[in-house]
Each structure stands twice: as C-alpha cells, then as structure tokens.
C-alpha positions in Angstrom: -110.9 -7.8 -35.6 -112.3 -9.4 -32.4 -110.0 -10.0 -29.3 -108.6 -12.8 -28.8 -109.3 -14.1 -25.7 -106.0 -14.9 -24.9 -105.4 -11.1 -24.0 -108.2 -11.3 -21.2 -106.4 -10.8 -18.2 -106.7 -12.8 -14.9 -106.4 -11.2 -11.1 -104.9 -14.4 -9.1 -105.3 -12.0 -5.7 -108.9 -13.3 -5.2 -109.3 -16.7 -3.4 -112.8 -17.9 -2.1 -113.3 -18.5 1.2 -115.0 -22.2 0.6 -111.5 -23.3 1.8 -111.3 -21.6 5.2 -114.8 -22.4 5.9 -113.8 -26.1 4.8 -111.0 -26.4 7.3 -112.4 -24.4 10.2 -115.7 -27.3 10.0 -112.6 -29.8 9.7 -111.3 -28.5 13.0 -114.5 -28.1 14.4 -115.6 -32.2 13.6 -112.3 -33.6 14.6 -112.5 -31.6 18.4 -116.1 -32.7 18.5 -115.6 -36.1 18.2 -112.3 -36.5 21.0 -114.8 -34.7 23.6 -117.8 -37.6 22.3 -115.8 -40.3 22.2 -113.2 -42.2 24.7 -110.9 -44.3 22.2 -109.5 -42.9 19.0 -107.7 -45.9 16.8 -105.1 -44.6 14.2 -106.0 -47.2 11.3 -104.2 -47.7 7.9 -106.6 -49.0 5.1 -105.6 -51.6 2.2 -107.5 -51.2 -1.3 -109.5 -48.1 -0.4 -112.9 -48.3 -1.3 -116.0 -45.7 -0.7 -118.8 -48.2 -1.3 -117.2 -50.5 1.4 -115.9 -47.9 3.6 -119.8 -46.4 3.7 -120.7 -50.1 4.3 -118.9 -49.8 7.6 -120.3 -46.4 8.2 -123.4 -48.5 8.6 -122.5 -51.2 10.9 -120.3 -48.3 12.8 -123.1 -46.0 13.2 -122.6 -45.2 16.8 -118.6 -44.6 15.9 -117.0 -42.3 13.5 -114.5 -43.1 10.8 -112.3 -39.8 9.8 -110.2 -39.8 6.9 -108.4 -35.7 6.1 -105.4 -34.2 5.4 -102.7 -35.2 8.3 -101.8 -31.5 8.7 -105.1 -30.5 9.6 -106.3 -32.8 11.5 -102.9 -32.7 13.7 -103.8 -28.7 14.0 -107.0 -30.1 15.8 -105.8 -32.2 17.9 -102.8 -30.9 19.1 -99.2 -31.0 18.2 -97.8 -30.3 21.6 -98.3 -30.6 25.2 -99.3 -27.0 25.1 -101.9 -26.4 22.5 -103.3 -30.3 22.3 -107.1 -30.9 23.2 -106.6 -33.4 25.6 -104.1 -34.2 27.9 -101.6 -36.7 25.8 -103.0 -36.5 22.2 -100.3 -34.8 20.7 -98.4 -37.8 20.3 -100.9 -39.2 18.2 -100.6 -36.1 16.1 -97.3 -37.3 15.9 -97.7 -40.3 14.6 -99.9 -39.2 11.6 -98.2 -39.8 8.6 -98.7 -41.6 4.9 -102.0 -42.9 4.1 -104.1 -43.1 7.5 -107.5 -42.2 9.3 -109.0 -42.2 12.6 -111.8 -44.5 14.4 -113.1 -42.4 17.2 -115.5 -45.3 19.2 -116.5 -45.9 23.1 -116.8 -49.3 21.9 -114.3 -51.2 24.3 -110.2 -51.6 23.2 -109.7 -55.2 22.5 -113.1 -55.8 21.1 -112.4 -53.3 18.4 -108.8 -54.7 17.8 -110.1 -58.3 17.9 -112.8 -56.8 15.2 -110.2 -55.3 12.7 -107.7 -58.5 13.3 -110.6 -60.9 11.9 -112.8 -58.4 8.9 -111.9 -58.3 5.7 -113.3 -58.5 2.5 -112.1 -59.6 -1.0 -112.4 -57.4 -4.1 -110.6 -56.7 -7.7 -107.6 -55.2 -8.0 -107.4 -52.2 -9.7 -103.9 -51.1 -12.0 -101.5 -50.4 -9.9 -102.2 -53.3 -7.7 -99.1 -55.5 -6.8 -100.1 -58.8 -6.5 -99.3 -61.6 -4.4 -100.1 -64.6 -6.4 -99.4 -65.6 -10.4 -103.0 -66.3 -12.3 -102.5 -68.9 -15.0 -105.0 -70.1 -17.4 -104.9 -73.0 -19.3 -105.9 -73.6 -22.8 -109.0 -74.6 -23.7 -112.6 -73.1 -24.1 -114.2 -70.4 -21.8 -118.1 -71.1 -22.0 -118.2 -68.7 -19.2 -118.0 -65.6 -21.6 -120.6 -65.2 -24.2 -119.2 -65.0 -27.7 -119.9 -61.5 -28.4 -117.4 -60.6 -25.7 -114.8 -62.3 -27.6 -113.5 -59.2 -29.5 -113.0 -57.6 -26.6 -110.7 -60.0 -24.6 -108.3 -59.9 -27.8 -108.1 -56.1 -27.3 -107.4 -56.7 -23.8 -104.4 -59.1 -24.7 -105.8 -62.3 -24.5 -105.3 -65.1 -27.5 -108.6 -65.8 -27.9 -110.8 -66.9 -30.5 -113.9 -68.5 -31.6 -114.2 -71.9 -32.3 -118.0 -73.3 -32.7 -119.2 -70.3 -31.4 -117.2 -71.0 -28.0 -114.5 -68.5 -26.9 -111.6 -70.5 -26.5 -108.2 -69.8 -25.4 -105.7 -71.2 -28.3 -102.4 -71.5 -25.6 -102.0 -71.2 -21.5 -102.1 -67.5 -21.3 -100.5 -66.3 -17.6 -103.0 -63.0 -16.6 -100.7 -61.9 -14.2 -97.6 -63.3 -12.2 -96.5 -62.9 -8.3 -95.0 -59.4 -7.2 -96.2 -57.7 -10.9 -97.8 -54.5 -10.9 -101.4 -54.7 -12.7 -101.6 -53.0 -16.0 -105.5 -51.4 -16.6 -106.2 -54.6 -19.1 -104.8 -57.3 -16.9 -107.2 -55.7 -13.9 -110.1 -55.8 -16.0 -109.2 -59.3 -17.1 -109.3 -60.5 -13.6 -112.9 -58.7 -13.1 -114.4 -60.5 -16.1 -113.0 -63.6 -14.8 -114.6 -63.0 -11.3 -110.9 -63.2 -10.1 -110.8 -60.8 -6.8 -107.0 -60.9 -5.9 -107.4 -57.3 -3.4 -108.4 -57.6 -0.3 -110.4 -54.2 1.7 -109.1 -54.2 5.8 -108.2 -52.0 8.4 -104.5 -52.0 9.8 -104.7 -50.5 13.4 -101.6 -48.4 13.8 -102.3 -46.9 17.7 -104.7 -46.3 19.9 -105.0 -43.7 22.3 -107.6 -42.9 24.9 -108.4 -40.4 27.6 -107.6 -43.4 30.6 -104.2 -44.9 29.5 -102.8 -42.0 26.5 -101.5 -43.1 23.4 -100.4 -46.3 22.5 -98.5 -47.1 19.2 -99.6 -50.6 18.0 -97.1 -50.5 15.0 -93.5 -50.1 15.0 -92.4 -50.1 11.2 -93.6 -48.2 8.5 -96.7 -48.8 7.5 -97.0 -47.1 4.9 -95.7 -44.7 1.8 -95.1 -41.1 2.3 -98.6 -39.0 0.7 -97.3 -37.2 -2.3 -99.8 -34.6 -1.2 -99.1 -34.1 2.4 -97.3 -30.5 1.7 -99.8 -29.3 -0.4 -101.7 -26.0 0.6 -104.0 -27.5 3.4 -107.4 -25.8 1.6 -107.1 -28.7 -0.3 -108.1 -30.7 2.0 -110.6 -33.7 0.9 -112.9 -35.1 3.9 -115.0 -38.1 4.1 -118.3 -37.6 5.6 -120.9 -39.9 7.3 -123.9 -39.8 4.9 
C-alpha cells in the first residue's frame, strides 16, 4: 500500500530569510528618505487604490509616498528621544496608528497641504463601502444597457426585463440607501450604471520637519485600528515606486 501523504512529516524550525532581508531594506528606505528629504506628512488615504496611488507616484516623482507596517517603520525612525534618527521624529513614530503612510517631500509645507485640501478623484465603491447618499431609480426603460446584459442585472437583484428588446425596469428599484454598507451586487450595479459614489484623497494627519519638529494636524481619530498591526512584522507588505 502506498503512503499516504498525510504521514509526511513537516519541520516548522526552518524560516527563510526573505523576511529579514525584507525588513532590514524597509529600514534601510525609510532612514534614506528622512536624510533626502526635509518635510515628512503623516497622510490617511480614503478608498485606496494602486492604479491611482501610482498615478500620483507620477506627478510626485521628485517626492516619495511610503505606505508599511506601522511597527517597522516606527523601528526606523525612532521611538524615542534616544534611538530616533533625527532630533524630534519619534513623536511621529508615535502617532502612527490605523490605516496611514508617509509623504517624505522638500516641496514647501502649505503648498503641499493646500494640494491635498483641493485633489481628489471620484471612483466606484467597492462592497464594504458605506455610503453617503441613497441611489434611486425610477421605472422605466434603460436603453443604456444592451439587451443581452439583461440576464445579468436580474442575477444582480434588479427587476428587470425585456420589453421590445429594451431593458426596462418594471418598478422604482432603490440601488442603495444613505449610511448602507454595499453588498458585492449593489457595487457592481453602481459600476454598470457609471455611478462612482467613492471618492480617492489624502487626509494629512501631521507634519513634521527637521526646522519646526512634528506637528499633529489632526486631533480625533482618524481612523480604525489595523486588524493586522500585531502580526509578526515579516509580514510586512511595502509599496514601491515603480
């Protein structure tokens, strides 16, 4: 009888080394930067997405945008008076917690808040989403939507049928109402209808540079406690400019 493979045993005592190598670069890039750079901004960031954070990679180039683990990166920076990299940084160490990144620029203080208080960019929600506004739609036809996609916005909830080879919505059908939590089918809904209720911008939290120290430009909390900040910090996942 063969063996089962269910017998073959597994040693747990060997670990690669990919993660200390990963974290000891992580260090490396964060002390880099706060010797390149004079102004680091502590930013939140509202409907996270790659392609649009790589968009701002590009108009950004002679900045740095650094998202990691907030354990890590507070190891590089400091998390006291007497092992911080520059005088005063630890107390942004501090102040990382939740969801949050860094924007390490010489561009000048107010021009770079002025420029987060005005961008932002609409997109769709994904599930999860709470949103801030009830989408209604009223009956009638849809010649938006080819017919052949009618089968499909029935599976996705909506009373639809065809009528003279028009999709058309037999009764007011509500997508989605103020303060509700988005459901996988009513965030692909609002795609097909070209519906973007999200909205992609950056939250400055505090600023801190070499001349004046750190500044905390929020007071509240701005945001949700990670559910992964005391995992093992080789997990660590780093966003990179391409």
């Amino acid at each position: 009888m063969p063996k089962s493979k269910r017998d073959k045993k597994i040693s747990l005592t060997k670990t690669s080394k990919k993660g200390l190598v990963l974290k000891q670069q992580i260090v490396e890039d964060v002390r880099n930067c706060v010797e390149k750079y004079s102004e680091i901004f502590l930013i939140s960031v509202d409907n996270m997405r790659n392609n649009k954070l790589k968009d701002l990679r590009g108009e950004w180039k002679d900045s740095r945008f650094f998202f990691g683990k907030n354990k890590l990166i507070a190891l590089a920076l400091g998390k006291s008076p007497e092992d911080e990299v520059v005088e005063g940084i630890h107390k942004l160490s501090l102040a990382l917690r939740g969801q949050c990144g860094l924007l390490f620029t010489n561009r000048p203080t107010k021009k770079v808040l002025k420029w987060m208080k005005s961008y932002e960019e609409a997109d769709y929600a994904r599930s999860g989403f709470v949103v801030s506004k009830t989408v209604t739609l009223p009956e009638g036809p849809m010649p938006e939507f080819p017919h052949s996609i009618e089968p499909h916005l029935r599976q996705l909830g909506m009373p639809t049928a065809l009528q003279k080879g028009v999709v058309t919505l037999i009764k007011e059908y509500t997508v989605c109402k103020k303060g509700q939590m988005l459901s996988p089918e009513q965030a692909r809904i609002l795609k097909l209808l070209g519906k973007p209720v999200a909205t992609f911008k950056l939250t400055p939290l505090g600023v801190f540079s070499k001349k004046n120290g750190y500044t905390q430009l929020v007071t509240e909390d701005h945001s949700k406690e990670n559910m992964e900040e005391n995992m093992e910090i080789d997990e660590i996942e780093k966003t990179e400019d391409t």
